[in-house]
Backbone as JSON Lines, residues from 0, in Angstrom:
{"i":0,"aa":"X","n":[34.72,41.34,95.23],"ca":[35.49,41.39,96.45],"c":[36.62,40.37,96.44]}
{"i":1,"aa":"X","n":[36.45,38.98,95.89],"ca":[37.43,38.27,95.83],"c":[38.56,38.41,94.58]}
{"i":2,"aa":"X","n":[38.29,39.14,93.86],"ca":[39.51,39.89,93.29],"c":[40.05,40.69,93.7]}
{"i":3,"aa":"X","n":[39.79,41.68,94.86],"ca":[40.66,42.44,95.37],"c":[41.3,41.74,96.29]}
{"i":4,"aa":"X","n":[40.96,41.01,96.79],"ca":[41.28,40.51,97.89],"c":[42.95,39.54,97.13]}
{"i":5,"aa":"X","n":[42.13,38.51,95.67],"ca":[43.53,37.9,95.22],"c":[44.46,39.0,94.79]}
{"i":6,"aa":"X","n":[44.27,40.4,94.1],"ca":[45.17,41.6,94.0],"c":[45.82,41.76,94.94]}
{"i":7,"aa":"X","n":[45.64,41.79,96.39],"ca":[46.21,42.22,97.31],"c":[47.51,40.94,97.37]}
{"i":8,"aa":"X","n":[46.76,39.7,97.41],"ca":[47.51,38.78,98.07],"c":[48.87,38.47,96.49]}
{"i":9,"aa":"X","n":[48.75,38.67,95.7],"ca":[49.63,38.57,94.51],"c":[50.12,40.06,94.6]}
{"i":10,"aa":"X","n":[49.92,40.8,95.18],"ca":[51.05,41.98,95.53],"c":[52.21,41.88,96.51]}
{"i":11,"aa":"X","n":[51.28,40.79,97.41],"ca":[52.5,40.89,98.88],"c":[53.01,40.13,98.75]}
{"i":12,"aa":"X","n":[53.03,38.67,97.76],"ca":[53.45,38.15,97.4],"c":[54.56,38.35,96.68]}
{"i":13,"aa":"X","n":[54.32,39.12,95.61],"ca":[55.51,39.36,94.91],"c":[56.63,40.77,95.72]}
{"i":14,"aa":"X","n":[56.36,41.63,96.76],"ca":[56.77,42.15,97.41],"c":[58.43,41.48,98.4]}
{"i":15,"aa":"X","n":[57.16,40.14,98.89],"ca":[58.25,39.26,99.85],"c":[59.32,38.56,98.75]}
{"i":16,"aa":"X","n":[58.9,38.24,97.55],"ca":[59.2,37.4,96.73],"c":[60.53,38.09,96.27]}
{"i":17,"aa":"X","n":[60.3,39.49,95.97],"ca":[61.73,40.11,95.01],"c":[62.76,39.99,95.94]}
{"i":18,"aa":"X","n":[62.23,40.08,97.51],"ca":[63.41,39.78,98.31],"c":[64.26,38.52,98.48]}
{"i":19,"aa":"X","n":[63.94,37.26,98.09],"ca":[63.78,36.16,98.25],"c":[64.69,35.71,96.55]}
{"i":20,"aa":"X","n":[66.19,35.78,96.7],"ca":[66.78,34.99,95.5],"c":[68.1,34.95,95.51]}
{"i":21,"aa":"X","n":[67.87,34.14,96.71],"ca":[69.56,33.77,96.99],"c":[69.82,32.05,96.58]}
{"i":22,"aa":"X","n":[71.18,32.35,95.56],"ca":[71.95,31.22,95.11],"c":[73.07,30.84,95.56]}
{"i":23,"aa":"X","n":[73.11,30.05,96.39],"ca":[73.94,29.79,97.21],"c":[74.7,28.01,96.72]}
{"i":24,"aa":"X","n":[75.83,28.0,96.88],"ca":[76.34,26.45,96.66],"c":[77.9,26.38,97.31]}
{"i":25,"aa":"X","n":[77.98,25.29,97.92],"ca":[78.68,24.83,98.77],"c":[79.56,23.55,98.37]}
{"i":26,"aa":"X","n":[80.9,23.12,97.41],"ca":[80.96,21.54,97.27],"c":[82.76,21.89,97.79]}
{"i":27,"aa":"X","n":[82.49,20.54,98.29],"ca":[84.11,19.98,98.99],"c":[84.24,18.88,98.33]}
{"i":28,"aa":"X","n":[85.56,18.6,97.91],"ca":[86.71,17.21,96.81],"c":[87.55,16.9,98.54]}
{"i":29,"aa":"X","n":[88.03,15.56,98.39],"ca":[89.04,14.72,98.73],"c":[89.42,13.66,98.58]}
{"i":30,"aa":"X","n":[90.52,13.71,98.33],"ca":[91.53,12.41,97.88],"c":[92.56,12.15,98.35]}
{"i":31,"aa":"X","n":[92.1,11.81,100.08],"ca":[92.98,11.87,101.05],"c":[93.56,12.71,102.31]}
{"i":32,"aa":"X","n":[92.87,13.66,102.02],"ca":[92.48,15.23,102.84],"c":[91.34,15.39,103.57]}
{"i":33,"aa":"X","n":[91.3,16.82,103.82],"ca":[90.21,16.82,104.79],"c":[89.53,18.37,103.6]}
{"i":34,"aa":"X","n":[88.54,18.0,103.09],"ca":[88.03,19.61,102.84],"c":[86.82,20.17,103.37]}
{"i":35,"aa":"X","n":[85.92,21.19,103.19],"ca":[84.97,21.71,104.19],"c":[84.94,22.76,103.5]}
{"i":36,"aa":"X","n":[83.22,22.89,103.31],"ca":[83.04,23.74,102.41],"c":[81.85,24.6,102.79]}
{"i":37,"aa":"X","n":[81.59,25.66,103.64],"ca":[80.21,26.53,104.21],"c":[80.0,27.88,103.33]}
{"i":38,"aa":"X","n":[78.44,27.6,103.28],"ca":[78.33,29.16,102.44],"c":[76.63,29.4,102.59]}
{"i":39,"aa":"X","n":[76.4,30.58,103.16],"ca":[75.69,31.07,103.46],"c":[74.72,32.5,102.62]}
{"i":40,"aa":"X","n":[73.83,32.49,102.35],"ca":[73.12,33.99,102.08],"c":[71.88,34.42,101.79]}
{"i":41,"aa":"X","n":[71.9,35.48,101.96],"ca":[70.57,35.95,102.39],"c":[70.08,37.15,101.01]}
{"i":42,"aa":"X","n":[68.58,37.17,101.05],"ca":[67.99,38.38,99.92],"c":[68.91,37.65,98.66]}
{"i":43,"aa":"X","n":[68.73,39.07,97.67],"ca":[69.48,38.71,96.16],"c":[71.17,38.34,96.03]}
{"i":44,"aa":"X","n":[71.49,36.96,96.03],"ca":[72.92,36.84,96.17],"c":[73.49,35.61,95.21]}
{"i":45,"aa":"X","n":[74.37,35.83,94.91],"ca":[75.1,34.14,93.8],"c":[76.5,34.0,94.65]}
{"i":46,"aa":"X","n":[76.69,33.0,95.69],"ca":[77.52,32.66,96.5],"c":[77.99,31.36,95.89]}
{"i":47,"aa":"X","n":[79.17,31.25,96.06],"ca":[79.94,29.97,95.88],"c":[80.84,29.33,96.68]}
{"i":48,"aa":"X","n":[81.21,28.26,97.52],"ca":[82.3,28.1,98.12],"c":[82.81,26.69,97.9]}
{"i":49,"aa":"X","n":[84.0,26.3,97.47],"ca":[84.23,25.1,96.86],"c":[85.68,25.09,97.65]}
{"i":50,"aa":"X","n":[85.74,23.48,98.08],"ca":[87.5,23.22,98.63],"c":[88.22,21.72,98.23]}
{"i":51,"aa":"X","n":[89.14,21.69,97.96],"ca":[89.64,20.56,97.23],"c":[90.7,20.42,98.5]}
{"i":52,"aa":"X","n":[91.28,18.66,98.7],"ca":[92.4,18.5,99.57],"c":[92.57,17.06,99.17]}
{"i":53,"aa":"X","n":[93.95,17.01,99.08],"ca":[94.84,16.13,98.83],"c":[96.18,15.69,99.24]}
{"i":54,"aa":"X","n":[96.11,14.27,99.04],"ca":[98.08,14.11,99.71],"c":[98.09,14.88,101.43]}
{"i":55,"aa":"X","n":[96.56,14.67,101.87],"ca":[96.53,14.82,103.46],"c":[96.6,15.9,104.11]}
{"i":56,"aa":"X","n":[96.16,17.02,103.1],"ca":[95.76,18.49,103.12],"c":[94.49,18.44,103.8]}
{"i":57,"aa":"X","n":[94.54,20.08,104.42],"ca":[93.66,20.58,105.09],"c":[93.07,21.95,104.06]}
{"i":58,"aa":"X","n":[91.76,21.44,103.68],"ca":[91.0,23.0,103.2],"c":[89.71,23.49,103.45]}
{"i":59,"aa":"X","n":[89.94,24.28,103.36],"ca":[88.31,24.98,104.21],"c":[87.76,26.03,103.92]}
{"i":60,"aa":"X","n":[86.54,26.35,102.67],"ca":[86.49,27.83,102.21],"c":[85.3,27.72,102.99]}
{"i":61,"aa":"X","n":[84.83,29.18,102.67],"ca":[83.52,29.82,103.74],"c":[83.48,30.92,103.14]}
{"i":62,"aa":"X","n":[81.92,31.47,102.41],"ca":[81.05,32.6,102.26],"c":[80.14,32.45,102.69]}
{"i":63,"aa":"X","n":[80.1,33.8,103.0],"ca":[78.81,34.5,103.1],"c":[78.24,36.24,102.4]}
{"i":64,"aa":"X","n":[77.18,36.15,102.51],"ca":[76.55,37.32,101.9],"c":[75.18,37.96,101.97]}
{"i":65,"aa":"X","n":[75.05,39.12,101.82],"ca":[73.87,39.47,101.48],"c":[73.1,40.78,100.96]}
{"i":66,"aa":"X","n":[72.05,40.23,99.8],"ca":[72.33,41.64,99.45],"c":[70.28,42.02,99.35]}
{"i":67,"aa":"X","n":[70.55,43.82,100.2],"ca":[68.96,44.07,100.5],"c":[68.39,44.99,99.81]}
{"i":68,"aa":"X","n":[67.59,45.04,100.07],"ca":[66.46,46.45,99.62],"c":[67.36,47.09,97.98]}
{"i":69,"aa":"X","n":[67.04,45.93,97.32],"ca":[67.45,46.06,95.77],"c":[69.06,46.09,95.7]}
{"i":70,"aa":"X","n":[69.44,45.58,96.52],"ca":[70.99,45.65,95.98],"c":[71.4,43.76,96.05]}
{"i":71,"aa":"X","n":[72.73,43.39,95.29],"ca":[73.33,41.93,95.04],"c":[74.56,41.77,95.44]}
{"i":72,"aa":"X","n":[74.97,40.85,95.81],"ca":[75.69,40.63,96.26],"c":[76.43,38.92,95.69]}
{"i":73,"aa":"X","n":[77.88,39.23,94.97],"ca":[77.86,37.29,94.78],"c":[79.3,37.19,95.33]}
{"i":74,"aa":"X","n":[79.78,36.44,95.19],"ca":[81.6,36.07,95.48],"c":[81.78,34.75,95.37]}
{"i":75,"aa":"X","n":[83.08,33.98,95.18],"ca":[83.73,32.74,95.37],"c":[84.7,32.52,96.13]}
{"i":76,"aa":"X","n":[84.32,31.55,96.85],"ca":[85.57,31.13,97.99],"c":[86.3,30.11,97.8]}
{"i":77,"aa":"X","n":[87.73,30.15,97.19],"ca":[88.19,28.62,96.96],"c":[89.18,28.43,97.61]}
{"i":78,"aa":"X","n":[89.5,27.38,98.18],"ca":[90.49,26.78,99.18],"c":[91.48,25.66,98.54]}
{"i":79,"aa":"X","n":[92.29,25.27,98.4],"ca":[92.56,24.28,97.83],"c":[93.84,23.41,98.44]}
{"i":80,"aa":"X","n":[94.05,22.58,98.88],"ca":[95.16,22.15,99.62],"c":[96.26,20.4,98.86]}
{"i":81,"aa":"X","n":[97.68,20.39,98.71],"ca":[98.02,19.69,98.26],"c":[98.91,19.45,99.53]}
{"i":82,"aa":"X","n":[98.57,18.32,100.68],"ca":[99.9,18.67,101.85],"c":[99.62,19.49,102.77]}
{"i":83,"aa":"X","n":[98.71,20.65,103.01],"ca":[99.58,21.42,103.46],"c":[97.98,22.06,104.04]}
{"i":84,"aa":"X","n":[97.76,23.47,104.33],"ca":[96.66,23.61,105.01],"c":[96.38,25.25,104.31]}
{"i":85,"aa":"X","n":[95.09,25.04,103.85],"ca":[94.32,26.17,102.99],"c":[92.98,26.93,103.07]}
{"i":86,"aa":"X","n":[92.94,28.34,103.84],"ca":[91.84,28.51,104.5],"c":[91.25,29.66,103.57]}
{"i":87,"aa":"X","n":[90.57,29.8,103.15],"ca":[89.51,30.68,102.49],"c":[88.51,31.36,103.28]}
{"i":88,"aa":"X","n":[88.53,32.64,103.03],"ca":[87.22,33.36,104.0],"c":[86.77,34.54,102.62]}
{"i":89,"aa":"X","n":[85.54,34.08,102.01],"ca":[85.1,35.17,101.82],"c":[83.68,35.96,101.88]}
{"i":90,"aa":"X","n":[83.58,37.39,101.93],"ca":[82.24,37.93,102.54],"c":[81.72,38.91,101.66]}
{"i":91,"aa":"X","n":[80.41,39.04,101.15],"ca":[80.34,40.03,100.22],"c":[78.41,40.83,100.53]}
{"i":92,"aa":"X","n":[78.55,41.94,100.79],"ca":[77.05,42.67,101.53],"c":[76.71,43.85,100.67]}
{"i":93,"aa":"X","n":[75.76,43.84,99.98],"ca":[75.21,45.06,99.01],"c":[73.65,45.23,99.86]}
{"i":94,"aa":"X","n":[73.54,46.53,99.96],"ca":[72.64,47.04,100.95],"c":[72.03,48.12,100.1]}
{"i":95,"aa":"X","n":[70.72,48.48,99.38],"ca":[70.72,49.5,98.84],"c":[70.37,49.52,97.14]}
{"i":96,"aa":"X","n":[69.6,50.27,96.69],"ca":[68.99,49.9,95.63],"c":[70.15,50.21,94.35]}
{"i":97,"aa":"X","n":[70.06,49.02,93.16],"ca":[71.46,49.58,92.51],"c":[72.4,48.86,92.75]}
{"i":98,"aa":"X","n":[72.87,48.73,94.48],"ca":[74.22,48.33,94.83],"c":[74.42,46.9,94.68]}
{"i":99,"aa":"X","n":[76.08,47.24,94.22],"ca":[76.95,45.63,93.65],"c":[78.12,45.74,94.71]}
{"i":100,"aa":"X","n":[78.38,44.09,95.11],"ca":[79.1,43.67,95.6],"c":[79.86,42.91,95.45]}
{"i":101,"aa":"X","n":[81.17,42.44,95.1],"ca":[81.41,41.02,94.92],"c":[83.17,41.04,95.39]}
{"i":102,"aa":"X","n":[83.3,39.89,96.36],"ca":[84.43,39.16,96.55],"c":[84.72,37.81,96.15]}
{"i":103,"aa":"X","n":[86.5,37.66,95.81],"ca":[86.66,36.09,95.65],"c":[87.8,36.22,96.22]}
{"i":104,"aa":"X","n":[87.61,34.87,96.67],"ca":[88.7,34.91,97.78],"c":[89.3,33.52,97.32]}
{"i":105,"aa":"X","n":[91.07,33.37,97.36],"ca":[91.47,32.09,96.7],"c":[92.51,31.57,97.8]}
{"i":106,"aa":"X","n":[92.43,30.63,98.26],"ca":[93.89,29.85,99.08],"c":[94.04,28.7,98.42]}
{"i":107,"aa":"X","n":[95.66,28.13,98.04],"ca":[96.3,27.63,97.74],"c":[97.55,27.58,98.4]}
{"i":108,"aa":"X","n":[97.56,26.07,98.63],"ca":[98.74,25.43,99.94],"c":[99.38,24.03,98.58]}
{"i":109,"aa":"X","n":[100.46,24.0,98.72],"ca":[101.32,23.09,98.22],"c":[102.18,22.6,99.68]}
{"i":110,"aa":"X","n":[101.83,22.13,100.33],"ca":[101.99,21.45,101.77],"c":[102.92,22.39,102.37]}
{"i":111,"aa":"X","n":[102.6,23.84,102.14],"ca":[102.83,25.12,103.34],"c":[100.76,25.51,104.25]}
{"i":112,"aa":"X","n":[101.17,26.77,104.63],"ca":[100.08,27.43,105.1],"c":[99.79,28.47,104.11]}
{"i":113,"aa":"X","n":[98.5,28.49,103.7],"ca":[97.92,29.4,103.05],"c":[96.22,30.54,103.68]}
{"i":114,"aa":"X","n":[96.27,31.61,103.75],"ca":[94.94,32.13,104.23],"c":[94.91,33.1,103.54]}
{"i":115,"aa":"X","n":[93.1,33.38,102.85],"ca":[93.24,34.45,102.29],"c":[91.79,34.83,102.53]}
{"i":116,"aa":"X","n":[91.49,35.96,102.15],"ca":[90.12,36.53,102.95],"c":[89.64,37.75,101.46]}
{"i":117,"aa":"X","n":[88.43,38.07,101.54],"ca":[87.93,38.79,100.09],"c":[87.11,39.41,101.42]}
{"i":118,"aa":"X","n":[86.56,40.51,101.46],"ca":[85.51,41.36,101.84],"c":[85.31,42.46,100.82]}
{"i":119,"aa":"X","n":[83.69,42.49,100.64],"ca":[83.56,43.56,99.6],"c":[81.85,44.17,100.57]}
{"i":120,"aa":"X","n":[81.85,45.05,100.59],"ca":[81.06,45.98,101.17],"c":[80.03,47.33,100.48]}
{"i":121,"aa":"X","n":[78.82,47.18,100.22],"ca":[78.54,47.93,99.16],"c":[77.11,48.7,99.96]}
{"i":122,"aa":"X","n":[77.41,50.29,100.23],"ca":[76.06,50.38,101.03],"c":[75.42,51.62,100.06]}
{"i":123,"aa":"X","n":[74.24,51.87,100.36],"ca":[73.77,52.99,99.34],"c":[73.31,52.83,97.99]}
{"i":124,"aa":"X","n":[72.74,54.1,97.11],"ca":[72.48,53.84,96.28],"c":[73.4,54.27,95.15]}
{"i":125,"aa":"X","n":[73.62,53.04,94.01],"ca":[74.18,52.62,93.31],"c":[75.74,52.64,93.77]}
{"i":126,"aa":"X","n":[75.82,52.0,94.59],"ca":[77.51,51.71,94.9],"c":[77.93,50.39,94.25]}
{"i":127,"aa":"X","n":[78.82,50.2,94.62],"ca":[80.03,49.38,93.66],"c":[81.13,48.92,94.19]}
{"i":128,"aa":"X","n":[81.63,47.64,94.64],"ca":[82.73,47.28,95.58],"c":[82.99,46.23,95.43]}
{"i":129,"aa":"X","n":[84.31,45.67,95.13],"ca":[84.65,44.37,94.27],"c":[85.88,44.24,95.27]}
{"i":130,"aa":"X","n":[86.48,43.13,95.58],"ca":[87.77,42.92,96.42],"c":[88.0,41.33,95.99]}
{"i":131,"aa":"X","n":[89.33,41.38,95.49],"ca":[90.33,39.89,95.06],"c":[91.1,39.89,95.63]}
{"i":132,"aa":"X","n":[91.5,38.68,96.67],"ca":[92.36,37.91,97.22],"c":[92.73,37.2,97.23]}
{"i":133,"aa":"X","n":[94.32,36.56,96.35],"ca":[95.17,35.1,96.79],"c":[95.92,35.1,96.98]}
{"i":134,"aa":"X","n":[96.17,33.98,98.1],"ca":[97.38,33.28,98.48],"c":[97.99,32.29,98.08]}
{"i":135,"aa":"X","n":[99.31,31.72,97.84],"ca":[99.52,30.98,97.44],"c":[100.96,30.61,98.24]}
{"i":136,"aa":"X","n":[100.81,29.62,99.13],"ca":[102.65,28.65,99.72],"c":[102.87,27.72,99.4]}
{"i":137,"aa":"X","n":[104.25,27.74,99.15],"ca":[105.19,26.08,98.85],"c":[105.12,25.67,100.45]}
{"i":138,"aa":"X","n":[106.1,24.44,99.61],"ca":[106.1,23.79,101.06],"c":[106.69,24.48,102.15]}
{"i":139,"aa":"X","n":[106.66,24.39,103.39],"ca":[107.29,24.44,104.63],"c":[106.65,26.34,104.65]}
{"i":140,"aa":"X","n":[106.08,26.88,103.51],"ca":[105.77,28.93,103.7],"c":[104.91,28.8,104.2]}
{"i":141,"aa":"X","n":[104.62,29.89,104.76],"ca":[103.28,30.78,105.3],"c":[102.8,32.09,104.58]}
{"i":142,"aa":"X","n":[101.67,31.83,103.81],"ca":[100.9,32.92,102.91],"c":[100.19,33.54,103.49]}
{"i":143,"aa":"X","n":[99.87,34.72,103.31],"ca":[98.77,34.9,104.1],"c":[98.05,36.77,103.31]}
{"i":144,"aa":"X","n":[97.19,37.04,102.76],"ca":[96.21,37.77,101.8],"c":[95.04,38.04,102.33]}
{"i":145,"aa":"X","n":[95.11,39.7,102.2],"ca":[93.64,40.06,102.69],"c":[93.1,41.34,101.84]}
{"i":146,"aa":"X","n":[92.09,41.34,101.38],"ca":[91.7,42.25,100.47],"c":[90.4,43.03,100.91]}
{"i":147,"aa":"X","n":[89.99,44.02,101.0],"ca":[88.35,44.8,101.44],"c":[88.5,45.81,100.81]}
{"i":148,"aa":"X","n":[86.89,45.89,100.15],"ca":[86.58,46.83,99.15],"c":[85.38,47.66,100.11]}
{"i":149,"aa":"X","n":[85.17,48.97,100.37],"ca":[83.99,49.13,100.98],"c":[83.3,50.36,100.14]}
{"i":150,"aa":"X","n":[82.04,50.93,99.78],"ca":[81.99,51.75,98.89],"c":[80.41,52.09,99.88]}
{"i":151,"aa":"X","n":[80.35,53.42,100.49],"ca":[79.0,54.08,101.06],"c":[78.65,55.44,100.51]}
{"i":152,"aa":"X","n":[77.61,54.99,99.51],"ca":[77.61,55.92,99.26],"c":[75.92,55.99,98.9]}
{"i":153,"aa":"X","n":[75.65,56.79,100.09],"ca":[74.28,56.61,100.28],"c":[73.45,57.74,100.34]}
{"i":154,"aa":"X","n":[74.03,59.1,99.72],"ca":[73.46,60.52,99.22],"c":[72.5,59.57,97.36]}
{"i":155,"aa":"X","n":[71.23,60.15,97.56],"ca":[70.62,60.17,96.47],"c":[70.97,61.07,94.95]}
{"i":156,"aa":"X","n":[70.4,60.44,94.13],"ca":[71.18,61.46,92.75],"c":[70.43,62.22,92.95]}
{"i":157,"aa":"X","n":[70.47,63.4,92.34],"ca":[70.44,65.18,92.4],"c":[69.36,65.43,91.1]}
{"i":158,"aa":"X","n":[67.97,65.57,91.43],"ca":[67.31,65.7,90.41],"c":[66.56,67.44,90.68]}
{"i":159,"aa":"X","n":[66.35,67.71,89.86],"ca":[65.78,69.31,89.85],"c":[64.29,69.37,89.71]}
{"i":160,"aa":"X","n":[63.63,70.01,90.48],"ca":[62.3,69.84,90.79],"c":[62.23,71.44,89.57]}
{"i":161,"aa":"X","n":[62.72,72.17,89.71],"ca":[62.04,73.52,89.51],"c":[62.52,74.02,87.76]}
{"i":162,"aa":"X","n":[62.52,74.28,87.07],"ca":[62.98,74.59,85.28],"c":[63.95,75.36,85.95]}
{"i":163,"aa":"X","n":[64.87,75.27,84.98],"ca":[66.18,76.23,84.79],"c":[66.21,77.21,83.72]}
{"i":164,"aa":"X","n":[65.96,78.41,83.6],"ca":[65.75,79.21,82.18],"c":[67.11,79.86,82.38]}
{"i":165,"aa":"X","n":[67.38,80.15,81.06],"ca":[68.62,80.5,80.98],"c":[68.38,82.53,80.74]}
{"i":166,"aa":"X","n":[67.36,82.72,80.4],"ca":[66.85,84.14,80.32],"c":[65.5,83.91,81.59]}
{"i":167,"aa":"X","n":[66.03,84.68,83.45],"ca":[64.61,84.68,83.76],"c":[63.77,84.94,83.35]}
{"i":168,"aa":"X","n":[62.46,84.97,83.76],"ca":[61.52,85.68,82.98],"c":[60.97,86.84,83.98]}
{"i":169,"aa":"X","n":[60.72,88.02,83.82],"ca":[60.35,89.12,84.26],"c":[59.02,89.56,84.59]}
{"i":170,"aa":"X","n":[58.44,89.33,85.37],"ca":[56.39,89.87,86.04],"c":[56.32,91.14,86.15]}
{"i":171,"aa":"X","n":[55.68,92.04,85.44],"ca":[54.9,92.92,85.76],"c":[53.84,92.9,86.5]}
{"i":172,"aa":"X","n":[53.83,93.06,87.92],"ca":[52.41,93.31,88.19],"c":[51.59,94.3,88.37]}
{"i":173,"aa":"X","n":[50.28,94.13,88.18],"ca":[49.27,95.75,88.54],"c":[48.94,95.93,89.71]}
């Protein structure tokens, strides 16, 4: 009895578990700036969000993600500011067994305004949705980049239950 019982519990275990493998990392640089760095995710995901600021720059990346019921999801958010102010947004959601997702999203400010945004969207089985976004301003510009990938495609593949003969075959009955 107490082997079924540990069978059971090393099943639901590994059940909750396959859901459970999100890599997530978050780092902010300054050398005189302000940077800020959030990143969030959920189920199977490899998230990154990194922001550098300098010479009294403003930067600020931000992901998030998540990817379910057998699907992944990763992206990079980089912000980077020299002067000037650099906002990063990126988001990346695979929903669905199979399904891939991935955004990167890049801002770069040379003491202008820079914003740039990645969304990648992946629902169904075996979908596929990738979206790249950068910006990049000199001084005194305003940049501004937005990219979304969305891919639903959530009809199952087409398998044949019944033989295909290429000569029917013919019943006589009595």
């Amino acid at each position: 009895m107490n082997i079924r019982i540990l069978t059971l519990a090393v099943a639901a275990l590994s059940l909750i578990a396959s859901e459970v493998d999100a890599q997530v990392t978050a780092s902010s640089y300054s050398t005189g700036g302000t940077a800020i760095s959030t990143a969030s995710g959920r189920g199977n995901t490899r998230l990154n969000a990194t922001s550098f600021a300098t010479g009294g720059g403003y930067a600020r990346a931000s992901m998030r993600g998540s990817g379910r019921n057998g699907g992944f999801a990763s992206g990079n958010s980089t912000a980077i500011a020299a002067g000037g102010v650099a906002i990063s947004n990126g988001r990346s959601h695979a929903n669905g067994w199979g399904a891939r997702s991935r955004a990167d999203s890049t801002a770069l400010s040379l003491g202008g305004f820079s914003r740039s945004t990645g969304i990648a969207r992946a629902n169904g089985t075996w979908s596929n949705a990738r979206a790249d976004s950068m910006s990049v301003a000199d001084f005194g510009q305003f940049s501004s980049s937005r990219s979304r990938a969305v891919d639903n495609r959530w009809g199952q593949p087409i398998y044949t239950t019944q033989p295909v003969y290429s000569n029917q075959p013919v019943y006589y009955g009595q």
